[in-house]
N, C-alpha and C positions, 0 to 999 in steps of 0.2 A: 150313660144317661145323666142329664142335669139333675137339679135339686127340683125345678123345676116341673119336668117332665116327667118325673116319679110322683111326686105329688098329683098331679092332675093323671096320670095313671088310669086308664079304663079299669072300675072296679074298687077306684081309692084304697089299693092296697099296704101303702106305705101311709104315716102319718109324717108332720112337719118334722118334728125330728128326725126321724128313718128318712126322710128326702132329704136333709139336708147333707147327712151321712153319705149317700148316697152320691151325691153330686160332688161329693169330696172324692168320693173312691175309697169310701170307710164301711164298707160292706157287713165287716166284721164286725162293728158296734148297731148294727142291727135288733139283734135279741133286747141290748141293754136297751136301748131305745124304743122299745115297743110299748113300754107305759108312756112315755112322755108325751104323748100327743094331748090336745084339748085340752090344757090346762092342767098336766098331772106331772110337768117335769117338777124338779126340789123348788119349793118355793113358792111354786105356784108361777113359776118364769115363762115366758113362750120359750116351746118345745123348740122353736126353728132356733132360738136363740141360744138353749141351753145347748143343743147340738153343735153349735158353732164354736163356745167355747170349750165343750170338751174336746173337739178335735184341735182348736188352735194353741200356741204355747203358753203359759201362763205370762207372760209378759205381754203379749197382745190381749189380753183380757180387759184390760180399762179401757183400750180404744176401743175395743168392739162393743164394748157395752155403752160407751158414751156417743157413737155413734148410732147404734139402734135404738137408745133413745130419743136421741133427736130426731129422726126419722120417722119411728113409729109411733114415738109420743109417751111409750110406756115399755115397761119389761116385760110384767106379768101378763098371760092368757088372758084373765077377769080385765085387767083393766084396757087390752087391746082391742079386746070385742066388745066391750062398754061401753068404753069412754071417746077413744081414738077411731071406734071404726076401722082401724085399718086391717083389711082380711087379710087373710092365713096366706093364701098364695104371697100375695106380697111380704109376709113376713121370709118366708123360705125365702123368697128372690135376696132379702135384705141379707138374711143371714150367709145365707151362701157369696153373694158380692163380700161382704164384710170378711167372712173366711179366707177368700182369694187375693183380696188386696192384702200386700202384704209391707204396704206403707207403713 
């Protein structure tokens, strides 16, 4: 299943985090991920985003973050639902691309 497609899920069973996981084939980081949704990963980061880089290697962590910024407009939940507008689904889409590229 995509990050995607668990996301939009009949039932919104999974949150942004948990789907990004998810479309990775990180099944197993589930549990930890089950606060991170809305606004509650460290920091106050988008969940789709904090997902992303716990699965990716710490050396892809600056590209991943400087390009979901530029993208989304911001890191943090508060200021993507704010300020940027940009919804949640797209956030997951982002992060998950972001995770796969391994440019």
């Amino acid at each position: 299943m995509n990050a995607k497609d668990a996301f939009s899920a009949p039932g919104h069973p999974f949150n942004c985090a948990q789907s990004v996981a998810i479309g990775a084939g990180r099944e197993d980081l589930l549990p930890e991920l089950a606060a991170c949704g809305g606004g509650r990963a460290p920091g106050g980061r988008c969940g789709a985003l904090h997902a992303a880089l716990l699965i990716a290697s710490p050396e892809r962590h600056g590209v991943i973050l400087e390009q979901f910024q530029a993208e989304a407009g911001a890191l943090t939940c508060r200021e993507i639902k704010n300020e940027t507008h940009f919804p949640c689904i797209q956030c997951v889409e982002l992060a998950s691309r972001l995770l796969e590229n391994r440019e």
